[in-house]
C-alpha positions as CSV (number, residue, x, y, z in Angstrom):
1,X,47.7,-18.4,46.3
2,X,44.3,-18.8,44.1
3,X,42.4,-16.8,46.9
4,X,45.3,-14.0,46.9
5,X,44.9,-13.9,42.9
6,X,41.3,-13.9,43.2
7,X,40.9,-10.8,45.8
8,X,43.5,-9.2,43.9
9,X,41.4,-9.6,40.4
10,X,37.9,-8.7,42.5
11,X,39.9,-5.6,43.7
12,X,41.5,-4.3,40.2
13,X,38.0,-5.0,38.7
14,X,36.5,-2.8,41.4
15,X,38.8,-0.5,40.6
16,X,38.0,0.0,37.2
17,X,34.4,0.1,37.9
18,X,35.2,2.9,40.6
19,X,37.3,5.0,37.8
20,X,34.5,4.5,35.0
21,X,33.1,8.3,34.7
22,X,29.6,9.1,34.9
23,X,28.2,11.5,33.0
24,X,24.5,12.1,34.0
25,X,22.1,13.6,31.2
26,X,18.5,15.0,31.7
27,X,16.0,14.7,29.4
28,X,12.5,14.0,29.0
29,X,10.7,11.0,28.9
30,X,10.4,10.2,25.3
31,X,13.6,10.8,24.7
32,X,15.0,7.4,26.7
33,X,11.8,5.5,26.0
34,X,12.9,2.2,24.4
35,X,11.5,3.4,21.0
36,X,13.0,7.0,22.0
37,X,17.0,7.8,20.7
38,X,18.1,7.4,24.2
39,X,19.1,3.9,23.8
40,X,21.0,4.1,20.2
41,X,22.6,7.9,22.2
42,X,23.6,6.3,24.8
43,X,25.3,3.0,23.3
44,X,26.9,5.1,20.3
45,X,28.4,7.9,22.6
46,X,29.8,5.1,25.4
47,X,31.7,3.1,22.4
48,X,33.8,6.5,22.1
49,X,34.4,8.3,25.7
50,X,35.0,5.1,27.8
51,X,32.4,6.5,30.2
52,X,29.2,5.7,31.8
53,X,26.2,7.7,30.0
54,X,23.4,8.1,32.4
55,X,20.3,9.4,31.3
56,X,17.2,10.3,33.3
57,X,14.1,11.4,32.2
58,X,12.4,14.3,34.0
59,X,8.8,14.1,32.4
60,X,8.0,16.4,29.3
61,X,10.5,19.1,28.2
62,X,8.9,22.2,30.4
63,X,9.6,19.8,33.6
64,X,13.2,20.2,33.0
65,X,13.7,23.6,33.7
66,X,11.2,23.5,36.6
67,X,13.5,20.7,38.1
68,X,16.3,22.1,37.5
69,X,15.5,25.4,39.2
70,X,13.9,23.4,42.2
71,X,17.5,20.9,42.5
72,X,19.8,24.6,42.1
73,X,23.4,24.3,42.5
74,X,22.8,20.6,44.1
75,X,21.9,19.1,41.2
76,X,23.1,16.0,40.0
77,X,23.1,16.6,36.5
78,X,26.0,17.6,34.0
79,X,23.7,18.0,30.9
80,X,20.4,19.2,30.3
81,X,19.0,17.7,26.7
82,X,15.4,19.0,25.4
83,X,14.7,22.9,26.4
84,X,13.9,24.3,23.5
85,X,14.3,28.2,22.3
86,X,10.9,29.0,24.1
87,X,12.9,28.5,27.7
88,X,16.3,28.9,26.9
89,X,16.0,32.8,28.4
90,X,14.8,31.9,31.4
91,X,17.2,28.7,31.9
92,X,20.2,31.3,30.9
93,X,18.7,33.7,33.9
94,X,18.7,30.9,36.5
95,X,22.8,30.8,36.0
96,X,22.5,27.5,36.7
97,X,24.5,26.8,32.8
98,X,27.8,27.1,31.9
99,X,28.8,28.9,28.5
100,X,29.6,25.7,25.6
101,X,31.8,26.0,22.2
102,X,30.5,23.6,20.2
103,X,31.2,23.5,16.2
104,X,28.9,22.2,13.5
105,X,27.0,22.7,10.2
106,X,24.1,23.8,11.2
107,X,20.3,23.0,9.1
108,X,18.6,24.7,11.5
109,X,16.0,27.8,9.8
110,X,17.4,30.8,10.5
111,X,21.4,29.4,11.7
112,X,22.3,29.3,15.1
113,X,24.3,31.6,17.3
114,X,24.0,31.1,21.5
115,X,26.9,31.0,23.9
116,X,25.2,28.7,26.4
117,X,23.0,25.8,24.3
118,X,23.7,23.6,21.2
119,X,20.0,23.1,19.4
120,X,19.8,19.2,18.1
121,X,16.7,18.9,16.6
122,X,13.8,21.2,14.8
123,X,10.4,20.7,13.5
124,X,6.7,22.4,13.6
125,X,3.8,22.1,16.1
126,X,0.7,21.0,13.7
127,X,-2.5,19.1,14.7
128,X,-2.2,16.0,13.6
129,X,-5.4,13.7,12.5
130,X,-6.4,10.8,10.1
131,X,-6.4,11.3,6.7
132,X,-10.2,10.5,6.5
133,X,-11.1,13.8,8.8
134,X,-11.5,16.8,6.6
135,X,-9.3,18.9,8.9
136,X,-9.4,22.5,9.6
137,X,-7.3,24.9,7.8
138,X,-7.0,27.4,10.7
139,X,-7.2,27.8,14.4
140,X,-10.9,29.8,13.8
141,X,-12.2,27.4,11.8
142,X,-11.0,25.0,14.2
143,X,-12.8,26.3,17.1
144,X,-16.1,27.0,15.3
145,X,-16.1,23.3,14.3
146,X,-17.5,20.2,16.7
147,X,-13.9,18.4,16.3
148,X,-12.1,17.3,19.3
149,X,-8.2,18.0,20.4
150,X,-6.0,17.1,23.0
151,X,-3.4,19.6,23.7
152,X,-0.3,19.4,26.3
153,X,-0.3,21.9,29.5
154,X,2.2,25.1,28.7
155,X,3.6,24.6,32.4
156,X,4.8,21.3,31.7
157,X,5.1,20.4,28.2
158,X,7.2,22.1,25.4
159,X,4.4,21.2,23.0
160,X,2.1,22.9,25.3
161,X,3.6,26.4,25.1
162,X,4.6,25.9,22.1
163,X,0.8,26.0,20.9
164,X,0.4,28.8,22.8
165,X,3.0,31.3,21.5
166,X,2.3,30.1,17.9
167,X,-1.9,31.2,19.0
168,X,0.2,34.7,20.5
169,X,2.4,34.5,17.7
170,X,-0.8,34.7,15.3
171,X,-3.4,36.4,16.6
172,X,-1.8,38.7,19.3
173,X,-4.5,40.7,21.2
174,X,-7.0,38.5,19.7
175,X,-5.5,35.1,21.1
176,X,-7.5,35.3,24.7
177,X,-10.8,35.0,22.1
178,X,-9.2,32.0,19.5
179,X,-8.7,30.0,23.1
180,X,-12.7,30.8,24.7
181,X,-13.8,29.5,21.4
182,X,-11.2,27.1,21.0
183,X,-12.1,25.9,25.4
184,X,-15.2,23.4,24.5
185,X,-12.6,21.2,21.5
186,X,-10.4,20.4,24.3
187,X,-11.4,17.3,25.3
188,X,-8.3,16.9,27.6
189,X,-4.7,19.1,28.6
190,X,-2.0,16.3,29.5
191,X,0.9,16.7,31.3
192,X,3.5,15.6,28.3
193,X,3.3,14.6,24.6
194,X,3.0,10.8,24.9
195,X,0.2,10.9,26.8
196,X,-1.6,13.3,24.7
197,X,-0.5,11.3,21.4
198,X,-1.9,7.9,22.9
199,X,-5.6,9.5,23.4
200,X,-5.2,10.4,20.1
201,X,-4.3,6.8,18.9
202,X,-7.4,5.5,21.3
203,X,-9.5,7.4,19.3
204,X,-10.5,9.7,22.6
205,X,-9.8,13.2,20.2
206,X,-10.1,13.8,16.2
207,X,-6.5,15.6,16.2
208,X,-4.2,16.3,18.6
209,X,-1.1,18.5,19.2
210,X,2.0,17.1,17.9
211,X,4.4,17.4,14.9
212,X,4.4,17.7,11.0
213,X,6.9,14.7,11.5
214,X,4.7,12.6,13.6
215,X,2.7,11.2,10.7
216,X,6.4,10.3,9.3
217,X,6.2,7.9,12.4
218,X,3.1,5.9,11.1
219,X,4.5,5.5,7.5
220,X,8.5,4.5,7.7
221,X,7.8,2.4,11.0
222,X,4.7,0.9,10.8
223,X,3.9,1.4,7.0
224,X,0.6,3.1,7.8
225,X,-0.2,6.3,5.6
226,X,-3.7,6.8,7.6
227,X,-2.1,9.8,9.5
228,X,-1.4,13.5,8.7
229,X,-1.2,16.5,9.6
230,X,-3.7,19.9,9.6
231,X,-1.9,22.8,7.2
232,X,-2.5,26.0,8.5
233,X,-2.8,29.2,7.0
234,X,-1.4,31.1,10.0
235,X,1.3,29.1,9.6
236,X,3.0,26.7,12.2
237,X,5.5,27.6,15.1
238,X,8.6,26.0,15.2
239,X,10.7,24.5,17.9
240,X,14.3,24.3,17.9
241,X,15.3,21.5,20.7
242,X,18.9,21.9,22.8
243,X,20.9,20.9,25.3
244,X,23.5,23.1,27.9
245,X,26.1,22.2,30.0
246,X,25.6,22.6,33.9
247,X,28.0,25.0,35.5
248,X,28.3,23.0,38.4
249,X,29.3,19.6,36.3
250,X,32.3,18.1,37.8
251,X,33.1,16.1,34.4
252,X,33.7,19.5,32.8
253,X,35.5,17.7,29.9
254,X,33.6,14.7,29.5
255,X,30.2,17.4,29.6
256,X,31.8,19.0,26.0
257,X,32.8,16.0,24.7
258,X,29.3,15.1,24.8
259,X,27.9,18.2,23.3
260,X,30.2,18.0,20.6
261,X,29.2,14.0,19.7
262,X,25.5,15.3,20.1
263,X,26.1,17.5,16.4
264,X,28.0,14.4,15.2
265,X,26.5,12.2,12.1
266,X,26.7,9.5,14.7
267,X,24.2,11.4,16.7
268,X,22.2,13.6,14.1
269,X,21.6,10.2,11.7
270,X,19.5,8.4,15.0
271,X,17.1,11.7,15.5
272,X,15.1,11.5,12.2
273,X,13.7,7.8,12.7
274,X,13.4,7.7,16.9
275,X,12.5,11.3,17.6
276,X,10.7,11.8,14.8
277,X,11.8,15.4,14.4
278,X,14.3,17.4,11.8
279,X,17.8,17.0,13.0
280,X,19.7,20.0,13.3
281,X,22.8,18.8,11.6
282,X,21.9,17.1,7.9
283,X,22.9,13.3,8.4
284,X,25.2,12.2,5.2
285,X,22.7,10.0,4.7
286,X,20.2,12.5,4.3
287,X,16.6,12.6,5.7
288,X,14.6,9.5,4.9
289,X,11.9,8.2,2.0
290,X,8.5,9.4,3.9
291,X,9.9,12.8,5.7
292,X,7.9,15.6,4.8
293,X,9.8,18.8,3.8
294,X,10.5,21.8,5.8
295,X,8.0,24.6,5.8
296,X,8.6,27.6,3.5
297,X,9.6,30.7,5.7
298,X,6.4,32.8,5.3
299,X,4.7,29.0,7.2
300,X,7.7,29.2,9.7
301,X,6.5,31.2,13.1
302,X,9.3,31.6,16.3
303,X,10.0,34.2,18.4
304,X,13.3,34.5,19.5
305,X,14.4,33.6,23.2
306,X,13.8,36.9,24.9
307,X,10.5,37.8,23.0
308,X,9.1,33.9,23.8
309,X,9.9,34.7,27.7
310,X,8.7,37.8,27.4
311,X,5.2,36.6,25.9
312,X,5.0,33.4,28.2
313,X,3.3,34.9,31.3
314,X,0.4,37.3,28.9
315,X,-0.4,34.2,27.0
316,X,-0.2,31.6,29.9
317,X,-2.7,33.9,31.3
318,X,-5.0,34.2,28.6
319,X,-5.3,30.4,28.3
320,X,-5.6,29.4,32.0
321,X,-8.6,32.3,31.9
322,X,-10.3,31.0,28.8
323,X,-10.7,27.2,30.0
324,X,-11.6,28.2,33.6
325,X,-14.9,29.7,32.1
């Protein structure tokens, strides 16, 4: 009788394990990393869709997409978290994602309107350095100086192309010169951000390609007010971060419940202190003590989607051409 009740407990719990859904979310690396907002996502999100929240990172945000288009309709994923607005025309093209509704408030500059991604985050690329260094005020300046940078590779890294549509952005025809001068300050390209931030901390560059948030990092968590950021006078590109729903998800529901929590307060109040980047929905709490403010629009640089994919392969170009010499 105790061995009947015991298989038949093993069996119901087995059962409920079995019915549990999984919903599996890609993302990049820093997203999940134990300091990242992966852990406090994925915890807040499975106390309110009885679910299984799986998320794997794919490398740096560029990898996505190049992963995605490799896996095709076999995929395993349901949601795709951190393209940003720089890749989002090309990921539409693949028709690999599935058109979303998703409602919210948005803070993003400029509002929001796209039928197949939900932006969650915003901020500005900016060279960030000590506060000791006098810094640069542009990139000309920059390159004429003997400081060293570490940047991110376009192919790989949303950083990465960010910097180089905000140098396309800014200098148009003249951008294949700013990177030949710019080619002997680059002490390093790196596959993703950490990598490229953790140089920087080793003291291997003077400034390297990150955030206007980043130096936010140093002071709210570790109390440090040594780090900053470069202000320049060609202003700073922005990246708007989303997510999109796979079309070939088979927790349909489960994928736009998701979505939905991802513009929540639940979600939005976790990005400013763990991602270290704007949130695209205003947490009720508001932004916290030590979080610079935005950028004024003349500082705010972005191309839309279709003028970013349309740049991408001129500007790619000029930069692989300018460090192979």
């Amino acid at each position: 009788m105790k061995l009947t009740s015991l298989f038949a407990g093993l069996f119901l719990a087995s059962a409920a394990v079995a019915e549990t859904p999984v919903l599996t979310v890609y993302t990049y690396d820093s997203f999940i990393s134990d300091w990242g907002p992966g852990p406090a996502v994925e915890s807040a999100f499975e106390a309110t869709c009885g679910c299984d929240l799986q998320m794997i990172g794919a490398g740096d945000g560029a990898a996505l997409l190049s992963r995605l288009r490799l896996e095709g309709t076999r995929t395993e994923a349901d949601v795709v978290l951190g393209l940003d607005t720089n890749l989002t025309a090309a990921a539409a093209e693949t028709g690999l994602f599935s058109p979303i509704s998703v409602s919210a408030d948005y803070a993003v500059p400029g509002g929001w309107s796209d039928k197949h991604f939900a932006p969650f985050d915003w901020g500005y690329f900016a060279f960030v350095h000590d506060t000791q260094l006098t810094a640069p005020t542009n990139f000309r300046d920059l390159a004429a100086s003997d400081l060293k940078i570490v940047i991110q590779d376009p192919r790989s890294s949303t950083p990465g192309l960010g910097l180089l549509l905000w140098v396309k952005t800014a200098y148009g025809d003249e951008a294949g010169d700013i990177w030949a001068d710019l080619s002997d300050n680059i002490v390093t390209v790196t596959a993703g951000w950490s990598e490229a931030y953790g140089m920087f901390l080793e003291g291997e560059a003077d400034l390297v390609l990150s955030y206007t948030t980043s130096p936010a990092y140093h002071l709210i968590a570790e109390e440090d007010a040594s780090k900053t950021f470069a202000l320049f006078e060609e202003g700073h590109y922005m990246q708007i971060e989303v997510a999109g729903k796979l079309a070939t998800t088979d927790q349909n529901a489960l994928a736009d419940q998701f979505l939905q929590f991802m513009v929540s307060d639940a979600f939005q109040s976790i990005i400013p202190t763990t991602n270290w980047m704007f949130p695209a929905v205003t947490p009720k709490m508001g932004l916290p003590d030590g979080f610079p403010e935005a950028l004024s629009a003349e500082q705010s640089l972005i191309l839309p989607p279709a003028q970013a994919a349309a740049q991408r392969s001129a500007a790619l170009d000029e930069w692989q051409s300018a460090l192979a010499q």
